[in-house]
C-alpha positions as a Markdown table, in Angstrom:
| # | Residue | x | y | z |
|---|---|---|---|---|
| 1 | Unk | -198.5 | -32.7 | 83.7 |
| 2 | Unk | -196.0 | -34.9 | 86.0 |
| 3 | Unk | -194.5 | -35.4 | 89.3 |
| 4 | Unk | -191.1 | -36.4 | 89.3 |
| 5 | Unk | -189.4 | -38.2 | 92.4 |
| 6 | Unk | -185.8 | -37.9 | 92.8 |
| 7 | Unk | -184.1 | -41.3 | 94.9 |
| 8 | Unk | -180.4 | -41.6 | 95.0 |
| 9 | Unk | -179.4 | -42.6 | 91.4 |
| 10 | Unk | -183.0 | -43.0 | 90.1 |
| 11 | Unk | -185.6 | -40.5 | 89.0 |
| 12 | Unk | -189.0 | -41.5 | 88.6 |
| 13 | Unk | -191.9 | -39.9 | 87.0 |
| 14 | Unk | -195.9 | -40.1 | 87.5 |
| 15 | Unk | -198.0 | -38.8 | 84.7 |
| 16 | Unk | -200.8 | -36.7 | 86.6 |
| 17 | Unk | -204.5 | -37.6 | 86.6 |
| 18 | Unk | -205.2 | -34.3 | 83.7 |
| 19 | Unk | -206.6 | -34.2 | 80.4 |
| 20 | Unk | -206.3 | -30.9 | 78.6 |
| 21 | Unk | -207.3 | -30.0 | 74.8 |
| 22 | Unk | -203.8 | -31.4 | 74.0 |
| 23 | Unk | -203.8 | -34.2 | 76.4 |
| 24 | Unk | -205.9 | -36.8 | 77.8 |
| 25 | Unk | -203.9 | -38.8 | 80.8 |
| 26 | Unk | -207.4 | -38.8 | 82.5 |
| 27 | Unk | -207.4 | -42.9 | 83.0 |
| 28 | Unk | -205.1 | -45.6 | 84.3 |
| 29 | Unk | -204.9 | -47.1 | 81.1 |
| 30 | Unk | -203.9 | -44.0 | 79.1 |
| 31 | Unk | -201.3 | -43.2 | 81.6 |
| 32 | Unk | -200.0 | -46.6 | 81.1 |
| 33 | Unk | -199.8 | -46.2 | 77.2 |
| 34 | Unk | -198.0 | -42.8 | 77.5 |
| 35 | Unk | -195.4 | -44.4 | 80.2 |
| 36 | Unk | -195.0 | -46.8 | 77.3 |
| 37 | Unk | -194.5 | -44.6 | 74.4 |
| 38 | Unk | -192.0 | -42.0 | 76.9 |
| 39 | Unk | -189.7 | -45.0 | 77.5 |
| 40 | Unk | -189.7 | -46.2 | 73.6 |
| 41 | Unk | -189.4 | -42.4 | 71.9 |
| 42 | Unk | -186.6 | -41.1 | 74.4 |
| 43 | Unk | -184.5 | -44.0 | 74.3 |
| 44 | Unk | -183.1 | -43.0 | 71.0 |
| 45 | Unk | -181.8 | -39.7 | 72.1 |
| 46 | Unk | -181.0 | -40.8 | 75.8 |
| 47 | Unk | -179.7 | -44.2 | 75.7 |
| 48 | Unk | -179.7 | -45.9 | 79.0 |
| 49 | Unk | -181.7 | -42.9 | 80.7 |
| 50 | Unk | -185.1 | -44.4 | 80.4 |
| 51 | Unk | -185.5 | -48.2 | 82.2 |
| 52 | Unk | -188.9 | -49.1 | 82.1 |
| 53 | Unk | -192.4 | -48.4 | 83.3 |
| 54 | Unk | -192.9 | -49.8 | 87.1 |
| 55 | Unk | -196.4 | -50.8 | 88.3 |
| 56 | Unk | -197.4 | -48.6 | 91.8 |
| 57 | Unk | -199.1 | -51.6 | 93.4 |
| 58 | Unk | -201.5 | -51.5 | 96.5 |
| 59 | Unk | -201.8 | -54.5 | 98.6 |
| 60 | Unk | -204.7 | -55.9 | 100.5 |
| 61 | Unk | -203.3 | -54.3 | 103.2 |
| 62 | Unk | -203.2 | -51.2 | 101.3 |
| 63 | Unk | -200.2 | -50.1 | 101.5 |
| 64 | Unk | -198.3 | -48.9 | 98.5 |
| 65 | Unk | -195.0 | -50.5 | 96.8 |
| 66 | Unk | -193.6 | -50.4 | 93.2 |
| 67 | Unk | -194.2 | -53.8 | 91.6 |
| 68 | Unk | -195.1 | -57.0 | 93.9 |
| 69 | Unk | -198.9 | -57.9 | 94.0 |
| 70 | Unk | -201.9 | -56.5 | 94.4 |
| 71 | Unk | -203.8 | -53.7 | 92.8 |
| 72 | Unk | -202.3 | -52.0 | 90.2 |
| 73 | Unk | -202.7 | -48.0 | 91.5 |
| 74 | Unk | -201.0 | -46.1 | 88.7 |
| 75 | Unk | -197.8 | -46.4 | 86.4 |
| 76 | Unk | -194.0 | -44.8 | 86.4 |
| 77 | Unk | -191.4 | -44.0 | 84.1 |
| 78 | Unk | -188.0 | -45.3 | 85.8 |
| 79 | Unk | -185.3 | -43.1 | 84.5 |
| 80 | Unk | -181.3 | -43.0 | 85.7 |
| 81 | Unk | -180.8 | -39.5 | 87.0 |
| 82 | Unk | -178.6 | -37.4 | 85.3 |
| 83 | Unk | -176.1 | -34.6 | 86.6 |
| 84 | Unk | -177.9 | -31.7 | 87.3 |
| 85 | Unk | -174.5 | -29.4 | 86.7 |
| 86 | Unk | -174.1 | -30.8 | 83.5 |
| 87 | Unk | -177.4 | -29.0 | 81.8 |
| 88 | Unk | -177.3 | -27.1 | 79.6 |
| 89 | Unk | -179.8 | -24.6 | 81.3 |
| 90 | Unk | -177.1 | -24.7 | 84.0 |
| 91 | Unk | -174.0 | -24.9 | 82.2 |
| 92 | Unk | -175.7 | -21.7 | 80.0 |
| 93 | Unk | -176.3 | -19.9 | 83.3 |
| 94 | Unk | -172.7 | -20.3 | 84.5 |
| 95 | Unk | -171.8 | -19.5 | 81.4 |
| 96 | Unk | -169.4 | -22.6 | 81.0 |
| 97 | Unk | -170.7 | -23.7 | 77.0 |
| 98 | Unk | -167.6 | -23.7 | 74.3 |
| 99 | Unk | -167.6 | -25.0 | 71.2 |
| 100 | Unk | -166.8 | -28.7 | 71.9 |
| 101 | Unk | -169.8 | -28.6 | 74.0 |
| 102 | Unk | -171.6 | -27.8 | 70.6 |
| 103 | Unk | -170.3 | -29.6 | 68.1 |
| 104 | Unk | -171.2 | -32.4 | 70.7 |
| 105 | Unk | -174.9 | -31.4 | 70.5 |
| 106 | Unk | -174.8 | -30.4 | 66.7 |
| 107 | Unk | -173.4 | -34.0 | 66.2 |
| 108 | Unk | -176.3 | -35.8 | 68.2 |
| 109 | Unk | -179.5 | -33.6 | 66.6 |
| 110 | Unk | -177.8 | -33.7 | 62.9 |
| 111 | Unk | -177.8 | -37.8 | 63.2 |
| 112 | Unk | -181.6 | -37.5 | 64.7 |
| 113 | Unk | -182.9 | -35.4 | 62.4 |
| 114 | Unk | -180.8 | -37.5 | 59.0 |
| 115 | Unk | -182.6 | -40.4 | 60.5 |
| 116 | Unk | -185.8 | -39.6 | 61.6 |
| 117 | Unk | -189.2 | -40.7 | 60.4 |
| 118 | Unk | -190.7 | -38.5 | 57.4 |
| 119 | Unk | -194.0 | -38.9 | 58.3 |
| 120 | Unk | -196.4 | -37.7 | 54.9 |
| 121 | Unk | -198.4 | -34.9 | 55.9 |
| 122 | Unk | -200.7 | -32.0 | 54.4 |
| 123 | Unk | -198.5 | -29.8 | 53.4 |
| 124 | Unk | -200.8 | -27.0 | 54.7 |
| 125 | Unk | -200.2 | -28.5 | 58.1 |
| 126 | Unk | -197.1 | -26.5 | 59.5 |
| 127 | Unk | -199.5 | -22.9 | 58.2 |
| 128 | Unk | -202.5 | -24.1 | 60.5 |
| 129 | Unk | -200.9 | -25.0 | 63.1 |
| 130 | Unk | -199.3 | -21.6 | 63.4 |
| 131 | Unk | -202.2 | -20.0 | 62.5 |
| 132 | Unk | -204.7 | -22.0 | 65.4 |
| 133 | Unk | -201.8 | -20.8 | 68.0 |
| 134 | Unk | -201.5 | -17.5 | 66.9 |
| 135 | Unk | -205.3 | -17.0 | 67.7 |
| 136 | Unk | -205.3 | -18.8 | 70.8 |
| 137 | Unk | -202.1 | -16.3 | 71.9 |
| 138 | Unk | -204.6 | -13.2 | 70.7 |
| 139 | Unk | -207.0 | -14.9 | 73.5 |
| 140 | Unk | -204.4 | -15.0 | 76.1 |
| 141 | Unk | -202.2 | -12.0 | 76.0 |
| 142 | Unk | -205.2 | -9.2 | 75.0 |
| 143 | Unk | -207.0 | -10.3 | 78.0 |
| 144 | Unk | -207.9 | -7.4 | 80.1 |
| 145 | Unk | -206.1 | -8.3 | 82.8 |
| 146 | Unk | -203.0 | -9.1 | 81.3 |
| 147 | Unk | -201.7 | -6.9 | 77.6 |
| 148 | Unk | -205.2 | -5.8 | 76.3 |
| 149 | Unk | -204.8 | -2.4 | 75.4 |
| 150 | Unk | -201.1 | -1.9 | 74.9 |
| 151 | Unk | -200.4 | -0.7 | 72.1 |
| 152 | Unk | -196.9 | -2.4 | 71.0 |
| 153 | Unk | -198.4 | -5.7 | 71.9 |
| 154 | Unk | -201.2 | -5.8 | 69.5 |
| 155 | Unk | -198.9 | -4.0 | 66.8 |
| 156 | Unk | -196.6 | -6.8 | 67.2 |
| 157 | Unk | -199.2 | -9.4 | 67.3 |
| 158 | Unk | -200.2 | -8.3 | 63.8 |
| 159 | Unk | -196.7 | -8.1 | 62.5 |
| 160 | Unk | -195.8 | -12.0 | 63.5 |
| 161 | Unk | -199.3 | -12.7 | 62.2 |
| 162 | Unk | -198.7 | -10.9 | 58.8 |
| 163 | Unk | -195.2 | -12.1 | 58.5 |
| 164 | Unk | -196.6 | -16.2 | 58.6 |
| 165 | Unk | -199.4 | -15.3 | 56.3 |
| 166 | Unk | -196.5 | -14.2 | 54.0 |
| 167 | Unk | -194.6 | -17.5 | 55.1 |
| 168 | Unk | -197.7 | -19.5 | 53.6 |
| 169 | Unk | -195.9 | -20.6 | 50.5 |
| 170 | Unk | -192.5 | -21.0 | 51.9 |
| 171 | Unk | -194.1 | -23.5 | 54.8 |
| 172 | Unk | -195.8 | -25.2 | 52.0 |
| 173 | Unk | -192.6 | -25.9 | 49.6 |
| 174 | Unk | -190.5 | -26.7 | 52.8 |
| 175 | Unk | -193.2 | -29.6 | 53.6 |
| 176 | Unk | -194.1 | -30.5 | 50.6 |
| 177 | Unk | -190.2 | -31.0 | 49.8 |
| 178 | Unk | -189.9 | -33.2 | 53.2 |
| 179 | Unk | -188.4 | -31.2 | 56.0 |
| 180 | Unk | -191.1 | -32.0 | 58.4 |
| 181 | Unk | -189.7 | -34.5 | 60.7 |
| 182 | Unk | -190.7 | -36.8 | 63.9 |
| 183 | Unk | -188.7 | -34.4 | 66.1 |
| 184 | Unk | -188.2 | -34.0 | 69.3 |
| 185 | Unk | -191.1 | -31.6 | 70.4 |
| 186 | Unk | -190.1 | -30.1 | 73.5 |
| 187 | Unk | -186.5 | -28.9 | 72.9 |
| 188 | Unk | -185.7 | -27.2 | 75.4 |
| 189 | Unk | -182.1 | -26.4 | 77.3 |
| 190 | Unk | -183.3 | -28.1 | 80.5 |
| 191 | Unk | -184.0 | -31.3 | 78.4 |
| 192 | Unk | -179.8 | -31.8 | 76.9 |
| 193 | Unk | -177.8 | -32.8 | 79.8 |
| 194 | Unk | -173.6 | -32.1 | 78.3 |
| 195 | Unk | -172.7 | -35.8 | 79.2 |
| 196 | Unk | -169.9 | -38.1 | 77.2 |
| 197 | Unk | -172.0 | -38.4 | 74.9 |
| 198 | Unk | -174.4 | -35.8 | 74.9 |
| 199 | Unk | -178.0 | -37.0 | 76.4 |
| 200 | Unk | -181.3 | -35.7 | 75.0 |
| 201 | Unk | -184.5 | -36.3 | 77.4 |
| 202 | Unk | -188.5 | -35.7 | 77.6 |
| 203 | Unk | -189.0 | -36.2 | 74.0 |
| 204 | Unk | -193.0 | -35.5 | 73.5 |
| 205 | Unk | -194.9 | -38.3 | 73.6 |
| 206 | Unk | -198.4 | -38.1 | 74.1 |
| 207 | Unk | -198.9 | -36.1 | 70.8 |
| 208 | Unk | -197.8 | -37.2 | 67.6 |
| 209 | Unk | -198.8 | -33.8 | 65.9 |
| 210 | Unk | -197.0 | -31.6 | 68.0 |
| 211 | Unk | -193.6 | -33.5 | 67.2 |
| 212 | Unk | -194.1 | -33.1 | 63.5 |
| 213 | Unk | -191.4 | -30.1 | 63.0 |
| 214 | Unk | -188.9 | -28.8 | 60.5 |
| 215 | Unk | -185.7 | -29.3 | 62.1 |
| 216 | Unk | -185.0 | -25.3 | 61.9 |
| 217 | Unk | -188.4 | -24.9 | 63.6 |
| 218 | Unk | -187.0 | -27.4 | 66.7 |
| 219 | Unk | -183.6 | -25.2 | 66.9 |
| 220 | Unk | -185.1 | -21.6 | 66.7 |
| 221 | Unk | -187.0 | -22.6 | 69.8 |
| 222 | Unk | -184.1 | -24.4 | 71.2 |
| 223 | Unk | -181.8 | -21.0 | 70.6 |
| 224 | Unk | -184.6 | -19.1 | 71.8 |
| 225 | Unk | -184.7 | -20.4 | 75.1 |
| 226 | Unk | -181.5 | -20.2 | 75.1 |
| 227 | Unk | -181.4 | -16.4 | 74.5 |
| 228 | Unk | -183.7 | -16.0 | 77.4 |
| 229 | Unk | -180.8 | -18.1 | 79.4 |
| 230 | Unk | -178.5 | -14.5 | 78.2 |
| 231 | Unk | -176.6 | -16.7 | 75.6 |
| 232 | Unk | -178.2 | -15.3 | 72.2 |
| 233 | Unk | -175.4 | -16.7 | 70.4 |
| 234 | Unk | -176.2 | -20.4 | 71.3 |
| 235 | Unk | -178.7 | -21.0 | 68.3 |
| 236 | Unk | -177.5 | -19.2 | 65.6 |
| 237 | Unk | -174.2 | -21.1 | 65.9 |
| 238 | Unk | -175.8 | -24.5 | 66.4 |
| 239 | Unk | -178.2 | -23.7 | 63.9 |
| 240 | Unk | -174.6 | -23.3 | 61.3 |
| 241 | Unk | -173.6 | -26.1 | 62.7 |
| 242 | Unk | -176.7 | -28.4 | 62.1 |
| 243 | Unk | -177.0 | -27.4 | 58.8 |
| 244 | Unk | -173.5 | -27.7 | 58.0 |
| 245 | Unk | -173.4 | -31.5 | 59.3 |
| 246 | Unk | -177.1 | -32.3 | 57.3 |
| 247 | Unk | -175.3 | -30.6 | 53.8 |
| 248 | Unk | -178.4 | -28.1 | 53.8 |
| 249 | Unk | -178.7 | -24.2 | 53.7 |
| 250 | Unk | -180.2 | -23.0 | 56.9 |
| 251 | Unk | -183.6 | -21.4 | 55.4 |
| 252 | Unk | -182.4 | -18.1 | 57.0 |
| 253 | Unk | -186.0 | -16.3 | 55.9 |
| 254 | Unk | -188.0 | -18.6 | 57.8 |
| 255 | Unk | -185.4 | -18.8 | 61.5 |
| 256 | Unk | -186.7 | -15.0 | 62.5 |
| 257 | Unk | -190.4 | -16.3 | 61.6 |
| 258 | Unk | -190.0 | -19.5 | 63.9 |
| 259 | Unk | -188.1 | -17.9 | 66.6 |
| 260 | Unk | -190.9 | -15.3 | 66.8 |
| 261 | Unk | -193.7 | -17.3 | 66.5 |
| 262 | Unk | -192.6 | -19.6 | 69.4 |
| 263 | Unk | -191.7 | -16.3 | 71.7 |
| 264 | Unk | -195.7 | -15.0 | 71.6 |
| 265 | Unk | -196.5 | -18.6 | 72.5 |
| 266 | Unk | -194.3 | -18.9 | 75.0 |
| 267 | Unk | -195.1 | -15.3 | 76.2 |
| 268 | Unk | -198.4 | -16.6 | 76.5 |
| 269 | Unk | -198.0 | -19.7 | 78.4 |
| 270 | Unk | -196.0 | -17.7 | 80.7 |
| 271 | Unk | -199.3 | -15.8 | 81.4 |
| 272 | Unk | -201.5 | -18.8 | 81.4 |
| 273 | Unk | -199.8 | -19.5 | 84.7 |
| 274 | Unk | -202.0 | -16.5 | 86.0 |
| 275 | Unk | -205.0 | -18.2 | 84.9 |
| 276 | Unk | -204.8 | -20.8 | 87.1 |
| 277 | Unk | -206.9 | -20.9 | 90.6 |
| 278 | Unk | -203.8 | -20.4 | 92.6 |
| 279 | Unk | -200.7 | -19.3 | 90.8 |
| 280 | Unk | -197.2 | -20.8 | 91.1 |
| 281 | Unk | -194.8 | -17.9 | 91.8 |
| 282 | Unk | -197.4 | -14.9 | 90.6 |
| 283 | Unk | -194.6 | -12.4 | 90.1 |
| 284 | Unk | -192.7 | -14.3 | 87.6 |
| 285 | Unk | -194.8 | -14.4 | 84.5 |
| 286 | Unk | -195.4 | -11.0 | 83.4 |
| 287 | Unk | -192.0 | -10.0 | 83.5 |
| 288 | Unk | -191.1 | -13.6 | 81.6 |
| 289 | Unk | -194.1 | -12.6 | 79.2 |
| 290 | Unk | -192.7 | -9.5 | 78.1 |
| 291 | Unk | -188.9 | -10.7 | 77.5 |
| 292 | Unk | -190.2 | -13.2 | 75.1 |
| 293 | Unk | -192.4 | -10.3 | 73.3 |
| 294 | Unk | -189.2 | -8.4 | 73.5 |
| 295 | Unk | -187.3 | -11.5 | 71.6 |
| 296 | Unk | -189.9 | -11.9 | 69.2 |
| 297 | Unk | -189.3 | -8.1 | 68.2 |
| 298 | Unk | -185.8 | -8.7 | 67.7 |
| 299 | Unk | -186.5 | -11.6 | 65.5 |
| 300 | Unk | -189.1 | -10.2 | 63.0 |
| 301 | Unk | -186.0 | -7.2 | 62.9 |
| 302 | Unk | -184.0 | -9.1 | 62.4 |
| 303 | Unk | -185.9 | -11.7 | 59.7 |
| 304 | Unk | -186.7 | -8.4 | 58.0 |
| 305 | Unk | -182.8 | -7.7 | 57.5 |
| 306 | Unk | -182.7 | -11.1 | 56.0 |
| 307 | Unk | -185.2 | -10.2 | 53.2 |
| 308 | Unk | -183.5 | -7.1 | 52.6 |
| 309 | Unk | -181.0 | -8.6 | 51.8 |
C-alpha cells in the first residue's frame, strides 16, 4: 500500500495510488487525509517518530522537490528512522528478547489500552467481522490451485468456524461490557522497535473499523507472529503480563479462538500473494500458508484444553 524511502536519519513514506475493498488512497486528496491521520494516530505510541506530512512539489520546470512551490504532486509521511537491530522481529530472530525487554512493552500496551478510546459499537460487531473473514478465507485457501481438496484444511476450516459460532455469546458480553478498544490494528513484531522507551509504529489509519479490537484480540495476533518468528513463548507471557498491569483476567477461552482465527487469515493473505499478476517471491507463500494452518491447529488444541478444564 506504500513506498518507503530510507535517507540518512529520515524515513519517508508515499501512500500508493490503490484503492482496495478496505482502502480507497485512489486520489491526491485522500492520500493527503491518510498522511494526516498516520502522523496524528501514531504519535501516541511513537513519540517523536512521526514529523509531519511534506508536500512533493513540481515546478514549472518540472522537476520534483519536497516543499517549495509549484504543483503539489503527492504527499509524505516524514518519520525519524529507527534502529533496525533494535526490532523486535530482529531482536526475536537473534533470539536476544528477556524479560526487561517485556515488561518494557507490557508497560507501553497496558497504558494504551487503560487509555484508549471506548468507541460504542454493536455488540454483534467483533462476531461479523469474524464471520465476513472467515468466508472470504474459505474463498482463498479452497481455491483449486491453492488447498481445495485437502482434506485437513477444510476439516480445520470448519473447526475454527464452529469454535466462533460457539464464541457468539462470549464476543457479545466481552463488547457489550467494553473491551473493544481503538487499538492499534496492525500489531505486528516488525512494528515495536526495543528503544529507551519502547516505540510502537504503523498504527492503522485509514480504517477506523479494523482498529476496533479487544486488547486480547491485538496480543494473540501479536504472539502469533511472534510464534511464527520461533519464539512461541513471547505472547502468552506478555499476554500475563498485560493483564496483570490492566488488573483483568486474561479471557483464556477466547486467546486460542483469536490466535486461530488470525492464523487462517493470515494463511490466506500469504496466498493472496499468488493471486497477483506477477508474484513477489512465488516460493514463499505456500510454505508460510501452511505454518500458520499448522498454528491455528495448535491453538484450537490448545483452546480446547482450556474448556476442559
Amino acid at each position: 500500500m506504500s513506498w518507503v524511502f530510507l535517507a540518512a536519519e529520515k524515513a519517508f513514506k508515499l501512500k500508493k495510488p490503490v484503492r482496495y475493498s478496505y482502502l480507497d488512497f485512489s486520489t491526491l486528496a485522500a492520500r493527503e487525509t491518510y498522511c494526516r491521520e498516520e502522523i496524528r494516530l501514531n504519535r501516541r505510541l511513537a513519540p517523536g517518530v512521526y514529523q509531519g506530512v511534506r508536500a512533493l512539489m513540481r515546478s514549472p520546470s518540472g522537476s520534483l522537490a519536497l516543499d517549495g512551490g509549484g504543483e503539489v504532486v503527492d504527499w509524505l509521511v516524514e518519520m525519524r528512522r529507527l534502529p533496525a537491530e533494535r526490532m523486535l522481529d530482529a531482536r526475536l530472530k537473534e533470539g536476544a528478547v528477556d524479560g526487561t525487554d517485556l515488561a518494557s512493552l507490557a508497560g507501553i500496551l497496558a497504558e494504551f489500552y487503560r487509555n484508549a478510546d471506548h468507541p460504542p459499537i454493536d455488540p454483534e460487531k467483533p462476531f461479523r467481522h469474524f464471520a465476513d473473514e472467515t468466508e472470504m478465507n474459505r474463498a482463498v485457501l479452497l481455491r483449486p490451485e491453492f488447498l481445495a481438496g485437502e482434506f485437513q484444511v477444510e476439516v480445520l476450516l470448519a473447526r475454527v468456524e464452529a469454535a466462533l459460532l460457539n464464541s457468539r455469546a462470549r464476543l457479545r458480553e466481552r463488547a457489550l461490557r467494553g473491551h473493544i478498544v481503538d487499538g492499534h490494528g496492525d500489531l505486528r513484531p516488525e512494528h515495536i522497535c526495543l528503544t529507551d522507551p519502547v516505540v510502537i509504529f504503523d498504527r492503522l489509519e485509514f480504517s477506523a473499523d479494523l482498529r476496533l479490537v479487544d486488547p486480547f484480540d491485538e496480543l494473540s495476533f501479536l504472539g502469533l507472529e511472534c510464534a511464527i518468528l520461533a519464539a512461541p513463548r513471547v505472547g502468552p507471557d506478555l499476554i500475563r503480563r498485560v493483564a496483570g498491569l490492566l488488573g483483568e483476567d486474561v479471557p483464556r477461552d477466547l486467546v486460542g479462538l483469536y490466535t486461530a482465527l488470525h492464523a487462517v487469515l493470515r494463511a490466506r493473505l500469504s496466498l493472496a500473494h499468488l493471486l497477483d499478476p506477477v508474484p513477489r517471491e512465488p516460493a514463499k507463500w505456500m510454505p508460510q500458508a501452511r505454518r500458520y494452518l499448522a498454528l491455528a491447529e495448535e491453538a484450537l488444541a490448545a483452546d480446547a484444553g482450556v474448556r476442559r478444564t
